[in-house]
C-alpha positions, 0 to 999 in steps of 0.5 A, spaced: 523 513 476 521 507 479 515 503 482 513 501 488 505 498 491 504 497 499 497 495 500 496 498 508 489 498 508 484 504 506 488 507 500 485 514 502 491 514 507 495 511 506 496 514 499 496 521 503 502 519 507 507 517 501 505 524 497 508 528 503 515 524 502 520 528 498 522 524 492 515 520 491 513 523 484 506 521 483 501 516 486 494 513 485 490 509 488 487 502 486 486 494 486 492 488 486 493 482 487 487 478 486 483 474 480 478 478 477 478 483 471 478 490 471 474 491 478 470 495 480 470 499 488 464 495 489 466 489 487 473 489 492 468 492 497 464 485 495 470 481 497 469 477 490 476 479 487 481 477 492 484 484 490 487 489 496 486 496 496 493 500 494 498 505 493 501 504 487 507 510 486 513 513 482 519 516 486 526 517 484 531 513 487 536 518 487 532 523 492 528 516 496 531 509 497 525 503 497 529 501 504 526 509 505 519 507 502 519 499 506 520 505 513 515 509 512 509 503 509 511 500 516 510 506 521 503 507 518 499 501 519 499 495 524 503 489 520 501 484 525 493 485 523 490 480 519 486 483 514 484 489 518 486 496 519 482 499 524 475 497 523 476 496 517 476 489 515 476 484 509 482 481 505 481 487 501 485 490 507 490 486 508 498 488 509 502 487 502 508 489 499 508 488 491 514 488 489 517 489 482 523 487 481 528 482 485 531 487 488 524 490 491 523 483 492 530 481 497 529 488 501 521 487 503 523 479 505 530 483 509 526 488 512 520 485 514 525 480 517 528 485 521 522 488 524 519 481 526 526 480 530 526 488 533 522 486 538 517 491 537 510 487 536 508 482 541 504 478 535 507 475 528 507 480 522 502 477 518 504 483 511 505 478 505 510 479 500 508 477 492 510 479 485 506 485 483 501 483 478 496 486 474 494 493 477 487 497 477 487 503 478 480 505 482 475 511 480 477 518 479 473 519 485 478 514 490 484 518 487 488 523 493 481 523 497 483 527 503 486 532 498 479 533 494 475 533 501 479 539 504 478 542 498 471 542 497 470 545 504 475 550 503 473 552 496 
């Protein structure tokens, strides 16, 4: 199994749309790439941390490629808006790509790059490109939200 972290914003949905793929293992929502230690939601949603929301996941690369993963990250949010997904708005919902290894790190710059070349956005893509750092896993109640909502109205 390997590891792939995509920031897109609210990781409720964007953790839903990676665990329909086939070859996506397992994932969990949480916090990356900011300054402050073992944070909470109330702290990102402060926006004293500097962290992004997240999707961190395990898939098998023998079933899914990362090219596969970078597709899918791109159709499900806008690239071209900075620190914002719809409404939301903040840094902790800005567009990245957390790479774990230079591999991930080479594929993210390619296929960024030939998406901003497509044609297909107006504006500038604006999704950053970082090593992956300390992960924080958000509180059980953040874990496959949508899945625990539908459940809890169709008991």
């Amino acid at each position: 199994m390997e590891t792939a972290t995509f920031g897109a914003g609210c990781f409720w949905g964007v953790e839903a749309a990676f665990r329909r793929i086939k070859g996506v293992t397992s994932t969990s929502v949480g916090y990356m790439g900011g300054h402050f230690p073992n944070p909470s939601y109330l702290d990102v949603c402060a926006r004293i941390t500097g962290h992004a929301e997240v999707v961190q996941l395990q898939y098998d690369p023998d079933t899914l490629s990362y090219e596969e993963l970078l597709a899918i990250f791109w159709t499900i949010h806008d690239p071209t808006s900075y620190n914002r997904q719809g409404p939301d708005r903040g840094e902790q919902y800005r567009s990245v790509i957390f790479y774990h290894s230079p591999e991930q790190e080479q594929l993210a710059r390619r296929s960024k790059h030939k998406l901003q070349m497509s044609g297909r956005y107006e504006k500038d893509i604006t999704t950053e490109i970082q090593a992956a750092s300390d992960y924080y896993r958000a509180e059980e109640y953040h874990q496959q939200y949508y899945e625990k909502q539908r459940n809890s109205k169709n008991p």
